[in-house]
BAFI-3210 file (N, C-alpha, C; in Angstrom, 3 decimals, decimal comma, padded with zeros to 6 digits):
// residues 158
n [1|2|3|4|5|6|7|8|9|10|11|12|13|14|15|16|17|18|19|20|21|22|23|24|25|26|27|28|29|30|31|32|33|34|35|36|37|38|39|40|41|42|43|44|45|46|47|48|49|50|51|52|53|54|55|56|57|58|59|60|61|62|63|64|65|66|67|68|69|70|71|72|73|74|75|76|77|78|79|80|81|82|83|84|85|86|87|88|89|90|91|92|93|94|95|96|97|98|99|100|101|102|103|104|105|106|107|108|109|110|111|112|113|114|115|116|117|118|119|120|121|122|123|124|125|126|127|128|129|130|131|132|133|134|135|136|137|138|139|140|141|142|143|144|145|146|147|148|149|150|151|152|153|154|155|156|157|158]
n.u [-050,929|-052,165|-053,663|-052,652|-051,038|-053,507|-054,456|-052,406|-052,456|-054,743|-054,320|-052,117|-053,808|-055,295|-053,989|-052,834|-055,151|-055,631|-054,376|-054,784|-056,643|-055,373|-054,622|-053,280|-053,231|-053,215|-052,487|-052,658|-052,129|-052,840|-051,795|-048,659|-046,761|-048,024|-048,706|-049,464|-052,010|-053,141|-055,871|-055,055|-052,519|-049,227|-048,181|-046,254|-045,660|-047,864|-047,271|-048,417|-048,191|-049,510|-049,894|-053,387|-054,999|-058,361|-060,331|-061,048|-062,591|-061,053|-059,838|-058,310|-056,196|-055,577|-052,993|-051,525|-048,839|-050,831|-053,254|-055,997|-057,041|-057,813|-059,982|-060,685|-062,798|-062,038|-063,162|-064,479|-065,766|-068,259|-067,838|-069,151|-069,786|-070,118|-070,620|-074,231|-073,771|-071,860|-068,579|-066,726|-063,181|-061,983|-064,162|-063,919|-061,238|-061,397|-061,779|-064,084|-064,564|-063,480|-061,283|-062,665|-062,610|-060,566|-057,578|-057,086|-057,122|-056,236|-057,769|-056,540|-057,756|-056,839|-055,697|-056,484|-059,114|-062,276|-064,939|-067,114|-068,972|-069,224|-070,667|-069,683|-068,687|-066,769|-064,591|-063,521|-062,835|-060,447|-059,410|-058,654|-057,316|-054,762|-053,406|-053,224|-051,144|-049,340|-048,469|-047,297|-045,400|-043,126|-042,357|-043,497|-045,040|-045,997|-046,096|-047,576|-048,957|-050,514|-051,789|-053,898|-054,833|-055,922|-057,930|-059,868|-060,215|-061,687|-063,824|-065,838|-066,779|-068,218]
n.v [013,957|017,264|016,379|016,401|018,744|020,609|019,661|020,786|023,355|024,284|023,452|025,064|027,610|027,335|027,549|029,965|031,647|030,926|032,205|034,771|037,716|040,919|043,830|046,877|048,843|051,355|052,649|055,323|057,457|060,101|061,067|059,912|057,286|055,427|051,906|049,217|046,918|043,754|041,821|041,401|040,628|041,910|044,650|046,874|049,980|053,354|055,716|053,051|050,826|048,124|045,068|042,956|040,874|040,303|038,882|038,905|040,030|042,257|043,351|046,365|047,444|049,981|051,775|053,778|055,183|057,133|057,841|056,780|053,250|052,307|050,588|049,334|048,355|046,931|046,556|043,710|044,497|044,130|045,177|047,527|047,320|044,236|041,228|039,629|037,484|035,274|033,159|030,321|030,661|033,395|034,448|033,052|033,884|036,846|038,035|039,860|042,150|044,581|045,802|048,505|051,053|052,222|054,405|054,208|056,397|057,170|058,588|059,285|059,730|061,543|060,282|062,479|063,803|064,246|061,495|062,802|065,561|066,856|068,354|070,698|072,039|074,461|074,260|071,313|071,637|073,567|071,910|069,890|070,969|072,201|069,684|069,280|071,114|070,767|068,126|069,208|070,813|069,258|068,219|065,745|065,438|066,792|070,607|070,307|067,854|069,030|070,903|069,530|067,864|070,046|070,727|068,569|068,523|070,275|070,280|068,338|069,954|071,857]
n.w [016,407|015,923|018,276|020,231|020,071|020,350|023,017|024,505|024,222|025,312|027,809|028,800|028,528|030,133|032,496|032,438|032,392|035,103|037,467|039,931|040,125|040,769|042,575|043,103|045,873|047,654|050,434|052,732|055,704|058,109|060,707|058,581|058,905|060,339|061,331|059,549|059,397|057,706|057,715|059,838|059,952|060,364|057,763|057,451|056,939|056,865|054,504|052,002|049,085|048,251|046,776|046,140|046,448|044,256|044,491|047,169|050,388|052,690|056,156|056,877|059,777|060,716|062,989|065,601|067,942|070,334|068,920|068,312|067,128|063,888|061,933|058,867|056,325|053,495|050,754|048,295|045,278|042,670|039,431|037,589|034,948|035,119|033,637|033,869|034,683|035,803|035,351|035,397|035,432|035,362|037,010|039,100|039,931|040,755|038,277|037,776|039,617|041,963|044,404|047,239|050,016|047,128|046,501|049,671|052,472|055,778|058,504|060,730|064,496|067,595|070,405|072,451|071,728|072,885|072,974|073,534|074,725|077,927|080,402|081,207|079,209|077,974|080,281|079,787|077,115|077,334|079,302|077,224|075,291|076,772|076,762|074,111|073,658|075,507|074,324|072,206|073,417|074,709|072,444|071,415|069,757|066,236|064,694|062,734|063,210|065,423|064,996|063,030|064,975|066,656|065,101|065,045|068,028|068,024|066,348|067,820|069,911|068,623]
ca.u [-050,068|-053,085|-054,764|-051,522|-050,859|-054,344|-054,254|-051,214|-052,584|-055,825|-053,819|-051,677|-054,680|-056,010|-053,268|-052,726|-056,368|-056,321|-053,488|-055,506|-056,520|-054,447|-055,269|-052,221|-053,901|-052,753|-052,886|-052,100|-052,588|-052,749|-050,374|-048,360|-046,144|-048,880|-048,508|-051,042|-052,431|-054,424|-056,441|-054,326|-050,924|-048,385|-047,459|-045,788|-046,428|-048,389|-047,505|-047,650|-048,923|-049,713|-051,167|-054,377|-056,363|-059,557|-061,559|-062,152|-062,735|-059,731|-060,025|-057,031|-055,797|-054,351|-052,571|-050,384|-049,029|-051,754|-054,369|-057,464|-056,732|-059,027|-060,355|-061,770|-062,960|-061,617|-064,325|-064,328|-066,830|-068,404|-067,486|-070,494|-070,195|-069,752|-071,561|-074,891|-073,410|-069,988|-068,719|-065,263|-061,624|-062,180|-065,345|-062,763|-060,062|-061,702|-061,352|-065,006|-064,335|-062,312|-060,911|-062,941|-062,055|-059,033|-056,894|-057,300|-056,501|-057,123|-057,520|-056,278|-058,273|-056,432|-056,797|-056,808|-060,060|-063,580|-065,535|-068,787|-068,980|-070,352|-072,265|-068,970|-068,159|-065,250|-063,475|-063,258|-062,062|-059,559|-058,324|-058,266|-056,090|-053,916|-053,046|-052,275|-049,999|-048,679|-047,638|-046,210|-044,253|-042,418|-041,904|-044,172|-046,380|-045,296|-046,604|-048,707|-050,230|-051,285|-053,305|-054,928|-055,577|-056,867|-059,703|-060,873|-061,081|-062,919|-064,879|-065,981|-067,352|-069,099]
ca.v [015,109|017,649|016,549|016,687|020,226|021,160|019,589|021,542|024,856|024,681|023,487|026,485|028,738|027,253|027,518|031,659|032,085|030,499|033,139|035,430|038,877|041,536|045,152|047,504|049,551|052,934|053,024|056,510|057,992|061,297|061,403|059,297|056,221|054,372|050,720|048,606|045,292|043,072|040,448|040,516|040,753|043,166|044,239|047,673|051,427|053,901|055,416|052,202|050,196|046,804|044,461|042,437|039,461|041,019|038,018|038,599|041,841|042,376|044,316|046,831|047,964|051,564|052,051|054,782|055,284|058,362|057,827|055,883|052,377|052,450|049,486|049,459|046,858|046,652|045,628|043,196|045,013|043,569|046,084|048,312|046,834|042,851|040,213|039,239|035,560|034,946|031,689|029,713|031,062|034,808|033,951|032,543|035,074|037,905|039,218|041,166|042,710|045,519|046,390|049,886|052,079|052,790|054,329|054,856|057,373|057,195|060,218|058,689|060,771|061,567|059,969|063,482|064,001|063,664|061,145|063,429|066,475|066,674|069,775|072,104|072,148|075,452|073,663|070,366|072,001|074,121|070,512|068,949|072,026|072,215|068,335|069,209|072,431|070,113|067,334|069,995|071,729|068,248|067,401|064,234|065,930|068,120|071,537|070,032|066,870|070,001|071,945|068,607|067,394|071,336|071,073|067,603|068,722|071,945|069,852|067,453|071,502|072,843]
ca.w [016,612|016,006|019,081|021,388|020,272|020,692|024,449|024,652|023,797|026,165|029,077|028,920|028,280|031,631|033,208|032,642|033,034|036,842|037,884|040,400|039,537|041,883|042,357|043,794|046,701|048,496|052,252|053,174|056,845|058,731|060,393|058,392|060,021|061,204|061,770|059,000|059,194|056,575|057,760|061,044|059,493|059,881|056,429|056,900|057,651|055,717|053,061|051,436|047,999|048,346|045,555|046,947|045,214|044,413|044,495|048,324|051,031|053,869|057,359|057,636|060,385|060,924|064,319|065,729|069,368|070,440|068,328|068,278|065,995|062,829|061,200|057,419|055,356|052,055|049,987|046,728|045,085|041,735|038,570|037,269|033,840|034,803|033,104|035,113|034,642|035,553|035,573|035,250|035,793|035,377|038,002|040,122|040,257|041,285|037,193|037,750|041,189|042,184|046,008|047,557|048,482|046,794|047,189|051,248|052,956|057,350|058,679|062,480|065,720|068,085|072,056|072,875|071,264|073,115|072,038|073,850|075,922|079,252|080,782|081,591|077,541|078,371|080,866|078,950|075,956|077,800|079,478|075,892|074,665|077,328|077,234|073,401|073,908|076,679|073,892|071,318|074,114|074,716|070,806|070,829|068,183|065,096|064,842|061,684|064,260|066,775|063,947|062,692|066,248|067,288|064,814|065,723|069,137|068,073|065,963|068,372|070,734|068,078]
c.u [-050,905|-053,755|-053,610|-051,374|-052,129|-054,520|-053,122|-051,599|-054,185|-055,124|-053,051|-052,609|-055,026|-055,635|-052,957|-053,601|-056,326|-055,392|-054,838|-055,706|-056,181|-054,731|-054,100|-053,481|-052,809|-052,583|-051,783|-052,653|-052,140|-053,253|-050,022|-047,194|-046,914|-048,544|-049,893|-051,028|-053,133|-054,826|-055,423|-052,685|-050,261|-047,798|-046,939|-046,302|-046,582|-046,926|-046,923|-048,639|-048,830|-050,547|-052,004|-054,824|-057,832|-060,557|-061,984|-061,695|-061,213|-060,234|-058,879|-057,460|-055,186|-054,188|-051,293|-050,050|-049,892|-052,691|-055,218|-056,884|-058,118|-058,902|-061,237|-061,797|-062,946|-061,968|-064,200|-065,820|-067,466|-068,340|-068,676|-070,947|-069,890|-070,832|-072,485|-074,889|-072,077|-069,731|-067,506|-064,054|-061,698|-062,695|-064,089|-062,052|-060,075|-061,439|-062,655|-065,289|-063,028|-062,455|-061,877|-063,142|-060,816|-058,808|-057,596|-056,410|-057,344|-056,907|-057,410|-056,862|-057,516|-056,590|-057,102|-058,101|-061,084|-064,060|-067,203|-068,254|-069,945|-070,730|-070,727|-068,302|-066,548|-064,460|-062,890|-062,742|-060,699|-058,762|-057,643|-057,255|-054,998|-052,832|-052,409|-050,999|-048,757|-047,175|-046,494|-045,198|-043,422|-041,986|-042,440|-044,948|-045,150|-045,997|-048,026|-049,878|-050,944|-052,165|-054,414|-055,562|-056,003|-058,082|-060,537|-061,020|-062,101|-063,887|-065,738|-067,124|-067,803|-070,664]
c.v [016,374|017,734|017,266|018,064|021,054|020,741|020,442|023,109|025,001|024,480|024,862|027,614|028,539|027,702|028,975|031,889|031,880|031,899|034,481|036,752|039,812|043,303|045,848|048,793|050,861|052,733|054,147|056,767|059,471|061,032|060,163|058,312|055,298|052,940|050,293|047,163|044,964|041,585|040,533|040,332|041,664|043,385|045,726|048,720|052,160|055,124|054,021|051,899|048,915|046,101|043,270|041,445|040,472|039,707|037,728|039,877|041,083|043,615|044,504|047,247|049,151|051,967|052,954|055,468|056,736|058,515|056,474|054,748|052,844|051,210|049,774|048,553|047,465|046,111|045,217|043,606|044,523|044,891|045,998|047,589|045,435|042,540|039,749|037,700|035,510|033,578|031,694|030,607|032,573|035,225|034,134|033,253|036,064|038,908|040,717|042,072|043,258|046,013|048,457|049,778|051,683|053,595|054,708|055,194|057,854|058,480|059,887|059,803|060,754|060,521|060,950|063,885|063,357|062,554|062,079|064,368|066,745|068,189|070,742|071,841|073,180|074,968|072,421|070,916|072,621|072,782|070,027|069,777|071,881|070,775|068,433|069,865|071,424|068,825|068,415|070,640|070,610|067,746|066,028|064,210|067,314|069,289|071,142|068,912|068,034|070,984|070,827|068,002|068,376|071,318|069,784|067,667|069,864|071,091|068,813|068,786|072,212|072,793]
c.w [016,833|017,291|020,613|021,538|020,460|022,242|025,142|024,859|024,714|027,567|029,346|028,867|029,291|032,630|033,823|032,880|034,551|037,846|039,036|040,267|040,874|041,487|043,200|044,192|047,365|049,503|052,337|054,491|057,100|059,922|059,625|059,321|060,696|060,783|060,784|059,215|058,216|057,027|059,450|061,279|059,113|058,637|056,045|057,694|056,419|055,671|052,686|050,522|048,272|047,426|046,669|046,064|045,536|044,482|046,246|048,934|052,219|054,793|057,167|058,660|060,420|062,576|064,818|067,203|069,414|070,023|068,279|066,869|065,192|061,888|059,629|056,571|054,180|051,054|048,469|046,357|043,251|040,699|038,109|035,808|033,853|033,991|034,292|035,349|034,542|036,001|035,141|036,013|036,014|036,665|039,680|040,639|040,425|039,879|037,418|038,649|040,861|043,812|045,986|048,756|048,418|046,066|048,759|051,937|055,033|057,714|060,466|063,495|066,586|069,618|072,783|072,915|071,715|072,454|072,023|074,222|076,105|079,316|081,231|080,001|078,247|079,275|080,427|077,858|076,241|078,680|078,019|075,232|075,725|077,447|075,895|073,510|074,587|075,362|072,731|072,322|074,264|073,657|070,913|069,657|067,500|065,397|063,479|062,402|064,634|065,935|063,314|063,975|066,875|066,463|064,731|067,018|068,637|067,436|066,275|069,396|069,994|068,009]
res [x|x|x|x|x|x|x|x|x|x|x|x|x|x|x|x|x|x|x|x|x|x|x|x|x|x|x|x|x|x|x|x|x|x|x|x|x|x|x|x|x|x|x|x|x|x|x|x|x|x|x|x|x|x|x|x|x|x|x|x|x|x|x|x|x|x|x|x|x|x|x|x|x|x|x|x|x|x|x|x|x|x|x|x|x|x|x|x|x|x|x|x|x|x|x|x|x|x|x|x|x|x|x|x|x|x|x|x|x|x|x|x|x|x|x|x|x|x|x|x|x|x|x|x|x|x|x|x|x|x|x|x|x|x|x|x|x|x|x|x|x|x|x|x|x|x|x|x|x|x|x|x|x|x|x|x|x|x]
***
């Protein structure tokens, strides 16, 4: 009887130990509404929280019609104070690893936005402005996009 309830009481201990360890993540963007992926799979638009298994890394995705997609790896990163010997179920389940960064936060570039500039800098900048003005005068952009997408062009001509 003894041995039954002691087989009893490690199987269940095994059993909650194998459970995978899960980390609730952020994904925020600017602008927000962007389109995310993980690994490839649509799983929403930012602002969003999503729990992750930490026992491995993930490529998001951040995508948004007008702006440049942005890719970032989501790294299982080993915790500052693990054990320099990990081993079994804990091992397993990603208990000594934690997702970074997090929270994340994309800061999306525009397609408006150079990636260089050529040898007439003032007329290229005065295109790249005029093409924004152009989208705020139509309401495709907020008045808050057209001040975050005026100082990544400026800061692209400085």
């Amino acid at each position: 009887m003894f041995c039954r309830l002691a087989l009893t009481s490690l199987a269940l201990g095994l059993l909650c130990g194998c459970r995978n360890t899960v980390q609730t993540v952020d994904i925020s963007s600017s602008p927000p509404g962007a389109a995310i992926q993980v690994n490839g799979k649509p799983i929403g638009q930012t602002p969003l929280q999503i729990d992750l298994k930490t026992k491995r890394s993930y490529t998001v995705v951040v995508e948004k019609e007008g702006y440049r997609p942005s890719d970032t790896l989501l790294a299982a990163r080993e915790l500052p104070d693990a054990p320099y010997l990990q081993f079994g179920l804990k091992a397993d389940a990603g208990h000594y690893r934690r997702l970074a960064p997090a929270p994340m936060h994309i800061e999306l570039i525009s397609e408006i936005v150079p990636e260089s500039v050529g040898s007439d800098r003032f007329d290229e900048l005065g295109t790249h402005i005029e093409q924004l003005d152009t989208l705020l005068a139509t309401a495709k952009i907020t008045a808050a996009e057209h001040a975050r997408i005026m100082e990544q062009i400026l800061a692209v001509f400085e």
